[in-house]
C-alpha positions in Angstrom: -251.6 -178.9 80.8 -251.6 -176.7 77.7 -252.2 -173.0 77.8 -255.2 -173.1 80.3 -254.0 -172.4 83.4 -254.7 -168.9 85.6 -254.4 -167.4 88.4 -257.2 -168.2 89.7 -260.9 -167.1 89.1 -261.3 -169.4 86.3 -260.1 -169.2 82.9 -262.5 -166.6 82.1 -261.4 -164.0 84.8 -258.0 -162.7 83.0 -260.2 -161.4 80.1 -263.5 -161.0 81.9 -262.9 -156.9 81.2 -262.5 -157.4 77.6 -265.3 -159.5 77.2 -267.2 -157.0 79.5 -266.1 -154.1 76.8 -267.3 -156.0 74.1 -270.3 -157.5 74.9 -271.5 -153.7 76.2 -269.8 -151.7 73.4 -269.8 -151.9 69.7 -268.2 -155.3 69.1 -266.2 -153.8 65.6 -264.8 -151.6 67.7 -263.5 -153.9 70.5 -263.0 -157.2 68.8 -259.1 -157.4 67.7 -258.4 -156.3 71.5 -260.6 -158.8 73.1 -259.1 -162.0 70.9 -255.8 -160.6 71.2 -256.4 -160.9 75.0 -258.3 -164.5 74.8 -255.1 -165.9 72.6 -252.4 -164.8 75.1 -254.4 -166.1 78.0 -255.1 -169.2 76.9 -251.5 -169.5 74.7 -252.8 -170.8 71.5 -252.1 -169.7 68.2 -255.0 -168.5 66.1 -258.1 -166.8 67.5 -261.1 -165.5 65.2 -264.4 -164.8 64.5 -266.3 -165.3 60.9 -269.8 -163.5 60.2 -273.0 -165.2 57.8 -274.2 -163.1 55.1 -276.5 -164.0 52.5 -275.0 -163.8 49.5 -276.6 -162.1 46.0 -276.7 -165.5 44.7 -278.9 -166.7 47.7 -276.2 -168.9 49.5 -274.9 -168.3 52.6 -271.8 -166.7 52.7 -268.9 -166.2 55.5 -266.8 -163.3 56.2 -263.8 -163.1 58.2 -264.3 -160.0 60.6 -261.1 -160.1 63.2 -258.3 -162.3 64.0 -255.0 -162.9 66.2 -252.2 -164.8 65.3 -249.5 -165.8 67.3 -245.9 -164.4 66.2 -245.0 -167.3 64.0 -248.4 -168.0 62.6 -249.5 -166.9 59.3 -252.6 -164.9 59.2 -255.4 -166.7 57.6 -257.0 -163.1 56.9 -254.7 -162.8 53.3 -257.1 -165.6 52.1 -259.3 -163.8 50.0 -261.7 -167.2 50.4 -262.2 -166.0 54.0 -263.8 -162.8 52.7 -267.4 -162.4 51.3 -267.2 -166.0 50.3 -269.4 -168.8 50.1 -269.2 -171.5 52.2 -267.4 -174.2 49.9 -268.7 -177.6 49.6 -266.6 -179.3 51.6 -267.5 -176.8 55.0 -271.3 -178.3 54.6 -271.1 -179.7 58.3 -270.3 -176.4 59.5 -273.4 -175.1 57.9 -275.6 -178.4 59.6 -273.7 -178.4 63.0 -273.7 -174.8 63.5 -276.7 -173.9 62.2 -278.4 -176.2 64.9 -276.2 -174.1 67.8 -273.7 -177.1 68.0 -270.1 -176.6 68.9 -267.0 -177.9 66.5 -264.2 -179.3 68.1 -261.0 -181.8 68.3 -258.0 -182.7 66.2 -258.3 -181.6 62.8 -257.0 -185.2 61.6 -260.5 -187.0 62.7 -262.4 -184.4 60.8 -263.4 -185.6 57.0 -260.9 -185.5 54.4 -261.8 -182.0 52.6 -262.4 -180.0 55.9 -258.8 -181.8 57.4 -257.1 -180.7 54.1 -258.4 -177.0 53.7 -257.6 -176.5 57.5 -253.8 -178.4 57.3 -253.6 -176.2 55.3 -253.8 -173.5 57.0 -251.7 -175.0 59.8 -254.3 -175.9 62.0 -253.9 -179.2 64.3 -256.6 -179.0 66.5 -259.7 -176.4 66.2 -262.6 -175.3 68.7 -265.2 -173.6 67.3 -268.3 -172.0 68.7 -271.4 -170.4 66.8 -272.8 -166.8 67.7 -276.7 -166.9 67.4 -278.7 -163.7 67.8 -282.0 -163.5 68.0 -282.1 -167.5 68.0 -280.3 -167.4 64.0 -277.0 -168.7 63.7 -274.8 -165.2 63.2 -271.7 -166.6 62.7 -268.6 -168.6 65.1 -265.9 -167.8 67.1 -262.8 -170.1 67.1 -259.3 -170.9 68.3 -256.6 -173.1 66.5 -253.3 -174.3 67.9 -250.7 -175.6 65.1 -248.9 -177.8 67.2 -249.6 -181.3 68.4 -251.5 -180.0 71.7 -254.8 -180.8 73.1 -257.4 -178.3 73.7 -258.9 -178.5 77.2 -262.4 -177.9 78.2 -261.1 -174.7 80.0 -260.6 -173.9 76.7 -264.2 -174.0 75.3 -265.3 -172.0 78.4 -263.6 -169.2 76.8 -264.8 -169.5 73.5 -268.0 -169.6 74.7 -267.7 -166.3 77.1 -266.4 -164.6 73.7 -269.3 -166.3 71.6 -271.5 -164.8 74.6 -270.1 -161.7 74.4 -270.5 -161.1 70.8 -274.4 -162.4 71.1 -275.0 -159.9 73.4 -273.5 -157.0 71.2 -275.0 -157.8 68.0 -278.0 -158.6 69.9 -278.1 -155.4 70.8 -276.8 -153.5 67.5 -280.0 -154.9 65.7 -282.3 -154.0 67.9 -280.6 -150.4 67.3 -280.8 -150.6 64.0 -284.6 -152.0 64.2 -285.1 -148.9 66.0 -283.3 -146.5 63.5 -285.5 -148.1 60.9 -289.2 -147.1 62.6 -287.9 -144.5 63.5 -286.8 -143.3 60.0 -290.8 -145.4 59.3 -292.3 -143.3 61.4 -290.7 -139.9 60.1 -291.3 -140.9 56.9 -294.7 -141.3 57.4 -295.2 -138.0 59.1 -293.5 -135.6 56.7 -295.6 -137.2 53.8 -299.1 -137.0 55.3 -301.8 -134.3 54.9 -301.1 -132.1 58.4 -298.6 -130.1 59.8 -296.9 -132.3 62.9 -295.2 -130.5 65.7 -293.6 -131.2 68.8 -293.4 -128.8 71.4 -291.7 -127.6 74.8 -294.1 -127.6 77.5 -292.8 -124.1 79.4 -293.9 -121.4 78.4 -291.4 -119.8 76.6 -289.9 -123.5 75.8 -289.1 -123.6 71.8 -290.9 -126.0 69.4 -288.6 -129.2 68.9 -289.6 -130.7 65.7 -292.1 -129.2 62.9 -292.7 -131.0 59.8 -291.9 -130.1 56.5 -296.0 -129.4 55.4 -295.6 -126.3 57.6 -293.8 -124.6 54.2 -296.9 -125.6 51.9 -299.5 -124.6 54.6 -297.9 -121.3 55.7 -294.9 -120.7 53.3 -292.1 -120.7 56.3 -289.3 -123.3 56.7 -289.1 -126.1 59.8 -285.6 -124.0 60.8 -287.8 -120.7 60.6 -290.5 -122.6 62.9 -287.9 -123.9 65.4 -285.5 -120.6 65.3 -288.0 -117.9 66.5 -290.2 -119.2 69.6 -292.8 -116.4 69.5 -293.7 -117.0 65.3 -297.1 -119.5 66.6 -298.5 -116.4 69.0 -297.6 -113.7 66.4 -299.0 -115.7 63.3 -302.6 -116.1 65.1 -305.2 -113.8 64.2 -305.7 -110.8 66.6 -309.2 -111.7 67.0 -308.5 -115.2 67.6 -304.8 -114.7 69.8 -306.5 -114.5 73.1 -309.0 -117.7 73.1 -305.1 -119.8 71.7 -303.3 -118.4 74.0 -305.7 -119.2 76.9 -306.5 -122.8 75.5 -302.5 -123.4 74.9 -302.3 -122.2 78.6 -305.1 -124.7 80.1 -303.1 -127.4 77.9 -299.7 -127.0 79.6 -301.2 -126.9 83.0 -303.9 -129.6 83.4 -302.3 -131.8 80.7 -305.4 -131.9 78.6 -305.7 -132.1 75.0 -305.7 -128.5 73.1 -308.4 -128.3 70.5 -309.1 -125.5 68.8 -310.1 -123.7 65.5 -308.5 -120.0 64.6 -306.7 -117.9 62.1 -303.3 -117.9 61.2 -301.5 -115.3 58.5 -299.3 -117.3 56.0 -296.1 -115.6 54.5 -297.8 -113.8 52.2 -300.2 -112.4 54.3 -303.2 -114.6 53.5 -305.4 -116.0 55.9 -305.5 -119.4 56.9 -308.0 -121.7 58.9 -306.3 -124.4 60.9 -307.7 -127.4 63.1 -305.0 -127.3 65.8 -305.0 -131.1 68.5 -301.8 -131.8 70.8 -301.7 -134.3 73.7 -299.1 -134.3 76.3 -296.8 -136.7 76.7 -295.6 -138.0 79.7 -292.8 -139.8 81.3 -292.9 -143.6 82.6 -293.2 -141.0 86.2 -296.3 -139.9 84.7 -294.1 -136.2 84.1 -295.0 -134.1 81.4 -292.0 -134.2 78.3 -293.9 -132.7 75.7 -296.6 -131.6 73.8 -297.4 -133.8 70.4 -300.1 -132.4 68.1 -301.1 -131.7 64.1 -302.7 -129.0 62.0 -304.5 -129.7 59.1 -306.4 -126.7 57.1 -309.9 -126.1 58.4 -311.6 -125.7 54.8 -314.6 -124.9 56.3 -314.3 -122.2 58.5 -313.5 -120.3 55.9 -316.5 -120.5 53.0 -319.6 -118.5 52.8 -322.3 -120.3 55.0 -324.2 -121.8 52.0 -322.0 -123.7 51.1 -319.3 -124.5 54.3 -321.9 -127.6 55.5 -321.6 -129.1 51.9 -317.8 -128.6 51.9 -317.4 -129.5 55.7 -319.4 -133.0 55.3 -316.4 -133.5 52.0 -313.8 -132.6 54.2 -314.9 -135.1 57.3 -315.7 -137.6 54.8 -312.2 -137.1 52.7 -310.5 -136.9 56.3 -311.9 -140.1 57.7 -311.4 -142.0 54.6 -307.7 -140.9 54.7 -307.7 -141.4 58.6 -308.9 -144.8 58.2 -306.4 -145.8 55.0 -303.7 -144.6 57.4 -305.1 -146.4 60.4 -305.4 -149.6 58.7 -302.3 -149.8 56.8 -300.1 -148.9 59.9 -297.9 -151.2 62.0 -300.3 -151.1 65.1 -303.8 -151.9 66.3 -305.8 -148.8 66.4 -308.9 -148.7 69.0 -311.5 -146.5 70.4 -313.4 -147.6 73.8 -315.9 -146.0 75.6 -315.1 -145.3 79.0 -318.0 -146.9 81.0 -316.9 -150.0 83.5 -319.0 -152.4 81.3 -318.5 -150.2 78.2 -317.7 -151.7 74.6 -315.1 -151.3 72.5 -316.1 -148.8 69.7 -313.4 -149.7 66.9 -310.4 -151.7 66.1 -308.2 -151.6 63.2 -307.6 -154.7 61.2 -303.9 -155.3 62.6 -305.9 -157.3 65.4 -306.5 -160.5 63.3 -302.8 -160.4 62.2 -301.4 -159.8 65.7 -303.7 -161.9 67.8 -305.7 -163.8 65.1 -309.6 -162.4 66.0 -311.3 -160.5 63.8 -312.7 -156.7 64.4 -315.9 -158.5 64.6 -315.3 -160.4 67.0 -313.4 -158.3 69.3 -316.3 -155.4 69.1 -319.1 -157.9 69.9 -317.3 -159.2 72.9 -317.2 -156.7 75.9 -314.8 -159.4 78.1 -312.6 -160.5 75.3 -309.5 -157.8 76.5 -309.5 -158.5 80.0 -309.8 -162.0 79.6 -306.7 -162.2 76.9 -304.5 -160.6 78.8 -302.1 -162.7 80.8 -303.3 -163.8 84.5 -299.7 -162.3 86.0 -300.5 -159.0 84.1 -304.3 -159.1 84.4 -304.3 -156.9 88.1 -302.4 -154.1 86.8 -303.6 -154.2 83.4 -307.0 -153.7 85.0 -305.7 -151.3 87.7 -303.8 -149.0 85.0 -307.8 -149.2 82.4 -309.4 -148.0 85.7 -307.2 -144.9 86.8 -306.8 -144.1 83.1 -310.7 -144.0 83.2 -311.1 -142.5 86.3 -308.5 -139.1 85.7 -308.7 -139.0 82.2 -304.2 -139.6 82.1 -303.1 -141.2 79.8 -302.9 -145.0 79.6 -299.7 -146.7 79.3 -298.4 -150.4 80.3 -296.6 -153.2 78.6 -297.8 -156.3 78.9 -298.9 -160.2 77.4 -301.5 -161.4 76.0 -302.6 -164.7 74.4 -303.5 -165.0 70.8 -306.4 -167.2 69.2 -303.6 -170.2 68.8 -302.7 -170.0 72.2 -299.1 -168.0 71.9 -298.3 -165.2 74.0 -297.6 -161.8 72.6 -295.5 -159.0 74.3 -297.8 -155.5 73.8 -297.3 -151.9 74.4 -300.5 -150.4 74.8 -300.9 -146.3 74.9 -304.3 -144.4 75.1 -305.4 -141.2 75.7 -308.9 -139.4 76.8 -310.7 -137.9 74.0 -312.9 -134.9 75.5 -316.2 -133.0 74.1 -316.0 -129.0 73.8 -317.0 -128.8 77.1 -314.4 -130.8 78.3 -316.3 -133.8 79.2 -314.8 -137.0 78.6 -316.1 -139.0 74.9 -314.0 -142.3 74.3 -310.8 -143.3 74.9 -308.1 -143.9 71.9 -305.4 -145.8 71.8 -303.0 -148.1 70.2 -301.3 -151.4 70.7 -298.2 -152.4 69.1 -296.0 -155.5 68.9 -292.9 -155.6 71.5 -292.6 -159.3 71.2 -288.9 -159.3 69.3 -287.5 -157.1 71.7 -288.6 -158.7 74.9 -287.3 -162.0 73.4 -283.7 -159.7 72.5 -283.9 -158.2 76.1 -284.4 -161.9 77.9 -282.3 -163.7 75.5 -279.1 -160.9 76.1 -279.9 -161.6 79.5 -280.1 -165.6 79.8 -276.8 -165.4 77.4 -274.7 -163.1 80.0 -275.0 -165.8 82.9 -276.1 -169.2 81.1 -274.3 -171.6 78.8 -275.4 -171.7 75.3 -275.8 -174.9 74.4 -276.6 -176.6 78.1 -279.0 -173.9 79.1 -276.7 -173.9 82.7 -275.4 -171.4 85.2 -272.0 -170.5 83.3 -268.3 -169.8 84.8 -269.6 -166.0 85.3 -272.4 -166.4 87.0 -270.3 -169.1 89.2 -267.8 -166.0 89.7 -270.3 -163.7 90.5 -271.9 -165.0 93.1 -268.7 -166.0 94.7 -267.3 -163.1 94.9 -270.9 -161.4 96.1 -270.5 -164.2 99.0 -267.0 -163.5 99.8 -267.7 -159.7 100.3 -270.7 -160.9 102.4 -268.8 -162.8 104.5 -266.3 -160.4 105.0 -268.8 -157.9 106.4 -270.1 -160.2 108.8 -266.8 -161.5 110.0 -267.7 -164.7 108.5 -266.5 -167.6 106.0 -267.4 -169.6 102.8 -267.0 -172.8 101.6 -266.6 -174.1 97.7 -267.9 -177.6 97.3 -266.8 -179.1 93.5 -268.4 -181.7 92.0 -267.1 -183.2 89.0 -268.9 -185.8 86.9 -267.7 -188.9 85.7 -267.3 -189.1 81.7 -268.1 -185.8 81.5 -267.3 -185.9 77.6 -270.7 -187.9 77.2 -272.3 -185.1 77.7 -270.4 -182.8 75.6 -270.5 -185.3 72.9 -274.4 -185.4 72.9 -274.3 -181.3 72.7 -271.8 -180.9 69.6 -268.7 -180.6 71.6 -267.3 -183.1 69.5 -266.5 -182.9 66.0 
């Protein structure tokens, strides 16, 4: 038998650390090392891995991203057609095979003439090849040659498919990063190009601000590095007469947790005055901890005018401030909502996004007082409910992920956050929140997870889940003194099966 035997464990185990590395790490990073590994241990000549693009010209085109050869093998990575190339013509059935998560495999003499010739060419005899999906799209294919007249065993595939794994679950992984990176750079961008001053701050008392935005140089002429660099500028910029009642509200803030809310004076740079509208929440931990405090300034117009005319001015700046509110509300990536707080009590407002995400209209969500509880899923239903009544009972903030079903019956993933809006005299008013989409990144998180222990294309308990729970009931054993038994059962015709899953070629 060629270049599949081990010493035991299965032919995974010599590399399982590799594999381990890569499907954890950055997979550039720990590629060459990992098919250098799988190529000695499984004594075959060429190992590799190819990544999709999409080409300018609106093809699909392959790159070659890492490869081993043995000693005497020439390196198919001098081809410059393995480089931000299109698929050619005569590779079509890769593009239909693999594209459907289908496995390429066998002697490269029963392939079709213009795929057997490009690949003799190369040197190749025999080929298994294995696609990489992420996030269910076909990302590219890992594959082994051998250059020899020497069959490829099904031991074989099972490594190919640990490395295929592997790679999922790292590139899996690297989008979602890089889905991150981009709301996050969203998000910032959004902030430092509104109307108000955002800030984040410590929540000790002589903790530092964190992150100012860039508005607070229009508003009060001072840089976000002068903000951050000199923790006592907030207390020194307040007006004297209105330093005491900041202070004392910025206390109550940091003990109880409740919002801050205030009016008062500030001196700019240049020594003018300045009225500010000043709102933070705190934010907590999934402990229900304190982390920080997130709030906004905007110019308090009003405050400022003679009393003829600050009601006149005041109703423009609530009107120019809503409109604005809403635009912002309504073209961002989440539902907005206010509720009342009652038991029976019905939702004030919701933002548009709701017919997109789950297909009702405002309308129809506002005139039905049941329709939340009885969308969300039966299994999260109890604590959904549970998590609505201690958020209305202590006025903490609300928090949860969970699903709910949509007017065509699919289930969306949520993350729904809401806080207690209060009156002046502390009394609780509504409560706001917002809901946003977490559906892609529950399907990464379960599909990383299903990929570690599962085979791809039979939807079965892989090699390294097999491993695993060996070796978890050989320690148990061993602490009780005890034994285990390994019953195999092999299947007649076997290949049957792997033929009707694309093992084949």
């Amino acid at each position: 038998m060629s270049g599949a035997q081990t010493n035991g464990g299965g032919p995974v185990a010599p590399v399982a650390g590799l594999l381990g590395r890569l499907a954890g790490g950055d997979w550039q990073t720990e590629l060459d090392a990992a098919l250098a590994a799988v190529g000695l241990a499984l004594r075959v000549d060429r190992c590799y891995v190819f990544q999709n693009l999409r080409g300018p010209d609106g093809r699909l085109w392959m790159d070659l991203r890492g490869e081993w050869d043995a000693s005497d093998i020439r390196p198919i990575f001098e081809d410059p057609k393995n480089h931000l190339h299109p698929y050619f013509p005569d590779f079509q059935r890769w593009i239909d095979v693999m594209g459907d998560a289908r496995e390429i495999t066998g002697p490269v003499r029963e392939f079709e003439d213009a795929a057997r010739h490009a690949l003799e060419a190369e040197g190749t005899v025999a080929t298994w090849q294995v696609p990489v999906l992420v996030g269910g799209e076909w990302w590219g294919f890992v594959g082994i040659d051998v250059c020899s007249e020497r069959p490829l065993q099904r031991s074989h595939g099972d490594v190919v498919r640990a490395v295929a794994a592997s790679l999922s679950a790292s590139a899996t992984r690297q989008r979602a990063d890089e889905d991150a990176r981009l709301r996050e750079d969203l998000y910032r961008s959004m902030i430092e190009r509104g109307p108000a001053i955002t800030y984040i701050d410590g929540i000790e008392e002589s903790a530092p601000t964190i992150y100012v935005s860039p508005q607070v140089t229009e508003l009060l002429g001072y840089t976000p590095e002068e903000w951050i660099e000199d923790p006592e500028m907030w207390p020194r910029l307040v007006h004297p007469d209105d330093r005491a009642r900041a202070l004392a509200e910025n206390a109550r803030h940091n003990e109880t947790g409740e919002p801050f809310r205030l009016e008062y004076r500030m001196f700019a740079k240049d020594g003018h005055v300045v009225w500010v509208h000043d709102e933070a929440m705190m934010v907590r931990d999934e402990r229900g901890m304190p982390r920080y405090s997130h709030g906004v300034i905007v110019r308090a117009v009003a405050a400022s005018l003679s009393a003829s005319a600050t009601r006149q001015r005041a109703d423009e700046d609530a009107r120019l401030r809503e409109d604005l509110y809403r635009s912002m509300i309504e073209r961002g990536p989440a539902i907005t909502y206010i509720d009342g707080i009652e038991e029976s009590a019905p939702t004030i407002y919701v933002s548009p996004q709701v017919t997109e995400l789950l297909g009702y209209t405002p309308e129809e969500w506002i005139e039905d007082p049941e329709m939340w509880p009885r969308l969300v899923h039966p299994d999260d239903r109890a604590r959904a409910l549970a998590e609505n009544a201690r958020h209305n009972e202590t006025g903490e903030p609300f928090r949860l992920e969970y699903r709910m079903f949509a007017k065509d019956g699919h289930v969306v993933w949520v993350h729904d956050e809401a806080m207690m809006v209060r009156d002046e005299r502390g009394m609780p008013r509504y409560s706001h929140g917002v809901i946003m989409d977490i559906s892609d990144r529950k399907r990464t998180e379960e599909q990383a997870a299903f990929q570690a222990y599962h085979d791809e294309l039979t939807g079965l308990p892989s090699r390294a889940m097999f491993e695993e729970l060996l070796e978890l009931s050989v320690a148990r054993a061993r602490r009780h003194d005890g034994s285990v038994a390994v019953l195999s059962v092999d299947l007649n015709e076997f290949r049957l099966v792997n033929d009707s899953l694309g093992h084949q070629a």
